[in-house]
C-alpha positions in Angstrom: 82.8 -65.6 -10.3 85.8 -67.0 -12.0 88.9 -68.9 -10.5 92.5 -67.1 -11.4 94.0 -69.1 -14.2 97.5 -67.5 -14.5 100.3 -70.4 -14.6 102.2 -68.2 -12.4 100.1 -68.1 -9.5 102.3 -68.8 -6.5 100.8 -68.9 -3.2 103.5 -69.5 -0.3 101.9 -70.0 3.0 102.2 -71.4 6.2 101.2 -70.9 9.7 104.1 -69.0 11.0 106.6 -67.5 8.3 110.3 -67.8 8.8 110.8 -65.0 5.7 108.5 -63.2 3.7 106.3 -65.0 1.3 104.4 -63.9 -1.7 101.3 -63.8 -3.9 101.9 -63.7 -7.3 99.6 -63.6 -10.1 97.8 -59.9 -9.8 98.2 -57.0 -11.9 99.1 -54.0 -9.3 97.2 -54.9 -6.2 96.3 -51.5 -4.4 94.6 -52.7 -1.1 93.1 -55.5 0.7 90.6 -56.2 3.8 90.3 -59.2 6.2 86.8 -60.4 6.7 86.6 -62.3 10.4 87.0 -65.5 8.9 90.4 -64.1 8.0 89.1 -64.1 4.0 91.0 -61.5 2.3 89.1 -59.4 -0.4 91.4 -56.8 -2.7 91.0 -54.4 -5.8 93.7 -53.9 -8.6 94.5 -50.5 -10.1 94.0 -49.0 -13.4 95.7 -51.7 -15.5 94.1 -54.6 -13.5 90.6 -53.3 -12.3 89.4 -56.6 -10.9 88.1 -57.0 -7.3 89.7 -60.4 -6.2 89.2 -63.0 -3.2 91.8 -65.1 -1.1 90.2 -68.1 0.4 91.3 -71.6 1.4 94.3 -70.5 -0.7 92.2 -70.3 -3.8 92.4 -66.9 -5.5 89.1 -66.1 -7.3 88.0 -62.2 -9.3 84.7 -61.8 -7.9 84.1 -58.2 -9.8 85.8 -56.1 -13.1 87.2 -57.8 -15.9 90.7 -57.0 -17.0 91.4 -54.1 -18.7 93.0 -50.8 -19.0 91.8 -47.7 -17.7 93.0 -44.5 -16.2 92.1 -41.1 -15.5 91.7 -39.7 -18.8 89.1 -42.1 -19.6 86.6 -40.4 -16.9 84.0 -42.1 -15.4 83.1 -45.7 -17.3 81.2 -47.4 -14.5 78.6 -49.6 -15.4 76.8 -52.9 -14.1 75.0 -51.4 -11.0 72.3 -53.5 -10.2 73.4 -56.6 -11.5 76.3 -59.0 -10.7 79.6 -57.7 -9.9 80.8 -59.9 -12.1 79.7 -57.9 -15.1 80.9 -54.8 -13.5 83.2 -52.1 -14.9 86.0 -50.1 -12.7 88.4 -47.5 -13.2 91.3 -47.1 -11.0 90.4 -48.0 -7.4 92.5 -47.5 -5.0 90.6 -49.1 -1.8 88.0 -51.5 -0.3 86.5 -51.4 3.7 84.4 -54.1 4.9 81.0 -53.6 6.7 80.2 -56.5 9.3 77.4 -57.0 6.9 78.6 -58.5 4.0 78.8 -54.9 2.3 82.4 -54.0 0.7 82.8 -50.1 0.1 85.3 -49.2 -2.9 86.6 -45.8 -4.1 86.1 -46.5 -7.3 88.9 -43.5 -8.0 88.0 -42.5 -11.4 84.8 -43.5 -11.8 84.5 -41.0 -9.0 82.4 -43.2 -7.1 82.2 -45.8 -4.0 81.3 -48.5 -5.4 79.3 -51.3 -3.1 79.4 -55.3 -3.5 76.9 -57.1 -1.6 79.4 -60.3 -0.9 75.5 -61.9 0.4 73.9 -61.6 -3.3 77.2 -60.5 -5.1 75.2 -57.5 -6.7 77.1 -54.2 -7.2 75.9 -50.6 -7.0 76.7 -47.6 -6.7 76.7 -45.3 -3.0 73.2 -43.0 -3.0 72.9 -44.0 -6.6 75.1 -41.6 -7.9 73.7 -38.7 -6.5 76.8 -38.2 -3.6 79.3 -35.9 -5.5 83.3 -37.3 -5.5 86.0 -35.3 -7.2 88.8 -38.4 -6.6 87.5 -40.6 -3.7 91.4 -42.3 -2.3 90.6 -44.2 0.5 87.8 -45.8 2.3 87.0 -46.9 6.1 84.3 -47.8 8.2 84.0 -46.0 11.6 84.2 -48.2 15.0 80.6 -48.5 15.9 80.1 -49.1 11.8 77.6 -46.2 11.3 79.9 -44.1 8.8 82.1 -44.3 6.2 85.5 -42.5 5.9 86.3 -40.8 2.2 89.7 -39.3 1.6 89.0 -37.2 -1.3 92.3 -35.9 -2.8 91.4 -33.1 -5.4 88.4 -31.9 -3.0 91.0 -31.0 -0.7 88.6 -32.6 2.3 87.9 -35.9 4.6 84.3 -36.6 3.9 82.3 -38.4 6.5 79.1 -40.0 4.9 76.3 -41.6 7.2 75.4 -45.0 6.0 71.5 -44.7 6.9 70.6 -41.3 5.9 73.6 -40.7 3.0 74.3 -37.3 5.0 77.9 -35.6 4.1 80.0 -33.8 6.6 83.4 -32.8 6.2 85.6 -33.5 9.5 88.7 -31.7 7.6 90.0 -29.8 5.1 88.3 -26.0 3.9 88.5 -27.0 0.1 91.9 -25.2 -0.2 95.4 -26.7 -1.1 98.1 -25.8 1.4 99.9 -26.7 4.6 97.8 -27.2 7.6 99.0 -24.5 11.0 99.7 -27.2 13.7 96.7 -27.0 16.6 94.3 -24.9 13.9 90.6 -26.2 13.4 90.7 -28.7 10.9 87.5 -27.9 9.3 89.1 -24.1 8.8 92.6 -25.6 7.9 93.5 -26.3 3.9 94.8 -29.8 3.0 97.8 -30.4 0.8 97.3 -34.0 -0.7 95.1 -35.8 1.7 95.8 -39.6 -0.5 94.4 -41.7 2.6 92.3 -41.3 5.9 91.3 -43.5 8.8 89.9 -43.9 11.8 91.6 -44.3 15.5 90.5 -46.8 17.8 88.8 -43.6 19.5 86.7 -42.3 16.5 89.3 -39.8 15.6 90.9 -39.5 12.3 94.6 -40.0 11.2 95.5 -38.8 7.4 97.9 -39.3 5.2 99.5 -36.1 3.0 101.0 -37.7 -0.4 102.4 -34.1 -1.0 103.5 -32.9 2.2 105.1 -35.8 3.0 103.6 -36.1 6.7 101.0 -38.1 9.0 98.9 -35.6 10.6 96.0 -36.0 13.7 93.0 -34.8 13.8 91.6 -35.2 17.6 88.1 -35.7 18.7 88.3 -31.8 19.6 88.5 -31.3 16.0 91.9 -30.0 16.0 94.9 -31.0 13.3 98.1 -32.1 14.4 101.3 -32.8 12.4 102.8 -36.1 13.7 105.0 -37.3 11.4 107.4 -35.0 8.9 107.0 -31.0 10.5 109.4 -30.7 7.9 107.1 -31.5 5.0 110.1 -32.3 3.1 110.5 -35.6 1.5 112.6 -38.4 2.1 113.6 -41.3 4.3 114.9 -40.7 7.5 114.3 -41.0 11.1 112.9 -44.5 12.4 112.8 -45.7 15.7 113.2 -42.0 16.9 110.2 -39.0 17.1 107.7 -39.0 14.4 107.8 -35.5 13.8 111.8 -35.3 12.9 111.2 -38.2 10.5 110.7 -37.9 7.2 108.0 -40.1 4.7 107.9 -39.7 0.6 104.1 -39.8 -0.6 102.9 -42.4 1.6 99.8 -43.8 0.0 98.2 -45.7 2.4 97.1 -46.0 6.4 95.5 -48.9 8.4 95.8 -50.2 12.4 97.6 -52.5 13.8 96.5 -54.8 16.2 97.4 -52.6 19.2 95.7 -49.4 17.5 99.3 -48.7 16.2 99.1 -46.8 12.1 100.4 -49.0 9.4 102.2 -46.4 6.6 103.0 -47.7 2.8 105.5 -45.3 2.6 105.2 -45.9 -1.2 107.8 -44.0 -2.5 110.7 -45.1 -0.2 109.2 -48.6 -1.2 108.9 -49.0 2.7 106.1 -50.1 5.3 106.3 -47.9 8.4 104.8 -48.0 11.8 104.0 -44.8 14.0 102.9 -45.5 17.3 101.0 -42.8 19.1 101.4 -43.1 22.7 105.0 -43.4 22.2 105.1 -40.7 19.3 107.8 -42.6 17.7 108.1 -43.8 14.0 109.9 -47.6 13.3 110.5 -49.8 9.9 108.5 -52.6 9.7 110.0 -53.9 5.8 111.3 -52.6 3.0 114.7 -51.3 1.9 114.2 -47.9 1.7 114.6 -45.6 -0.6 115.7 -48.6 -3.0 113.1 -50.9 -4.6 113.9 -54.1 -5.5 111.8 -57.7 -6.9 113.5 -59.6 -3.8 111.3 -60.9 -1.4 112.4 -58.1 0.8 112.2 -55.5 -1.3 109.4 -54.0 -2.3 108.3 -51.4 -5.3 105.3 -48.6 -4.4 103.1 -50.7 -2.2 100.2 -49.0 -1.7 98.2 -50.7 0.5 99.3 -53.2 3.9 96.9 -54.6 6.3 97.2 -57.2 9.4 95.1 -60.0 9.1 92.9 -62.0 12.2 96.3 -64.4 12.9 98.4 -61.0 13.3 100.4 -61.6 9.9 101.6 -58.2 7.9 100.0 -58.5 4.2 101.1 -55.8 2.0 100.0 -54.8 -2.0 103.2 -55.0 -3.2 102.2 -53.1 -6.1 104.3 -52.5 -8.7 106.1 -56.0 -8.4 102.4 -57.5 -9.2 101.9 -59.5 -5.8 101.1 -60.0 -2.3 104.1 -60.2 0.5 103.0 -62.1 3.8 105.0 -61.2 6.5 105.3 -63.1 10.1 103.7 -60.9 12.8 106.6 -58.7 14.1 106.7 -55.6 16.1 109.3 -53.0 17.1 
């Protein structure tokens, strides 16, 4: 493991925040997870492609080495077995934490979900490469922590993969592209660009479509729901009114708050959005959207945003290179 270096490391924090504060210092920070201790861990994207740790407000890369990569390298992975330090990543895009030490990645293009052992700091590989991933988005762990969550954007699915016996069900998607009918099966119903998946409170799932524009439900009957954006159109419109007349613009990214509320990057309206489901209504949390700005209230394609154990907002503020820290607020 190696402390950052970069002179331009800023790290603004205090107990409660009067205006947003930032991280600086990272090369396109995609997402980022809060252990209990309230340590964040985080992965950069394809021109970064270092896992990196928060602690004690000491920034440290604990996996990947910088440098560039991209899709039309294909799958480079390599360093399963031995230290993450050594390892080698290609675009991810997420990271989950397991209660036991374990930190799931989608290792994008790689086309794997990568695993770091934060107990021996060894990396490998989920089932040892024999799990099939056409673009693995997102990751997330289920509520009793027994299976793990894969948005797969060009299989055109939600994967579900047991952690014990490795086994694969899809809970949506048929492996077609296209607009899901409102109240169909999900498991009959084609996806159009399912970029990010979680789980409720409940154990049902909430996705994100980076193409259609929308958030969409899928209950614990196994029926899909359109909450956010019947439109499908994109743009930026409708907060603190119902989800379904609003309208998002690729968002990239889900998560809970700490009410069970869904955290949206609403990456291309630079914006962080908050739909709450028993109230079906959709509310800004930050951001000046559809602008993008360097201002510590502006923001430029974050892709990622996650409350940490004291209740404070972070978001990957992605393509201004940094973290924003936001007081806890809610509409």
């Amino acid at each position: 493991m190696f402390k950052s270096q970069i002179s331009s490391f800023l790290l603004l924090f205090t107990s409660a925040f009067a205006q947003p504060h930032a991280i600086e210092g990272l090369t396109e920070p995609f997402s980022i997870v809060f252990d209990k201790d309230n340590t964040l861990y985080g992965v950069e994207y394809e021109n970064g492609n270092r896992v990196f740790r928060l602690k004690d407000d000491q920034l440290t890369f604990i996996a990947g080495s910088k440098s560039p990569g991209g899709k039309k390298l294909g799958d480079v992975a390599a360093g399963d077995g031995g230290p993450a330090t050594k390892g080698r990543f290609n675009g991810m895009h997420d990271l989950t934490l397991h209660p036991d030490g374990r930190l799931f990645i989608a290792d994008t293009f790689n086309r794997r979900i990568r695993v770091i052992d934060l107990n021996t700091g060894k990396l490998s590989t989920l089932g040892d490469g024999k799990l099939t991933f056409k673009e693995p988005y997102t990751v997330d762990i289920s509520p009793d922590h027994q299976n793990l969550l894969v948005a797969d954007l060009r299989q055109f699915k939600i994967l579900e993969i047991n952690l014990s016996s490795l086994e694969v069900t899809t809970r949506a998607g048929n492996g077609k592209k296209g607009i899901p009918k409102d109240g169909s099966p999900a498991l009959k119903s084609p996806l159009i660009g399912p970029r990010a998946a979680i789980y409720g409170p409940d154990g049902s799932i909430y996705l994100a479509s980076r193409e259609g524009h929308a958030l969409r439900h899928v209950d614990k009957s196994g029926k899909i729901h359109t909450l956010i954006n019947t439109s499908g159109k994109k743009g930026f419109s409708g907060d603190d009114g119902p989800g379904n007349a609003a309208r998002l613009n690729g968002p990239k990214h889900l998560a809970l708050d700490p009410s069970g509320n869904i955290v949206i990057s609403d990456d291309n309206n630079h914006a962080i959005r908050l739909y709450k489901p028993t109230e079906k209504t959709i509310h800004l949390l930050t951001g000046t959207p559809p602008r993008s700005g360097k201002e510590p209230n502006k923001l430029n394609r974050p892709h990622g945003a996650r409350y940490d154990q004291k209740g404070n907002l972070w978001i990957a503020d992605s393509f201004n290179h940094r973290l924003i820290i936001l007081p806890t607020t809610q509409p």
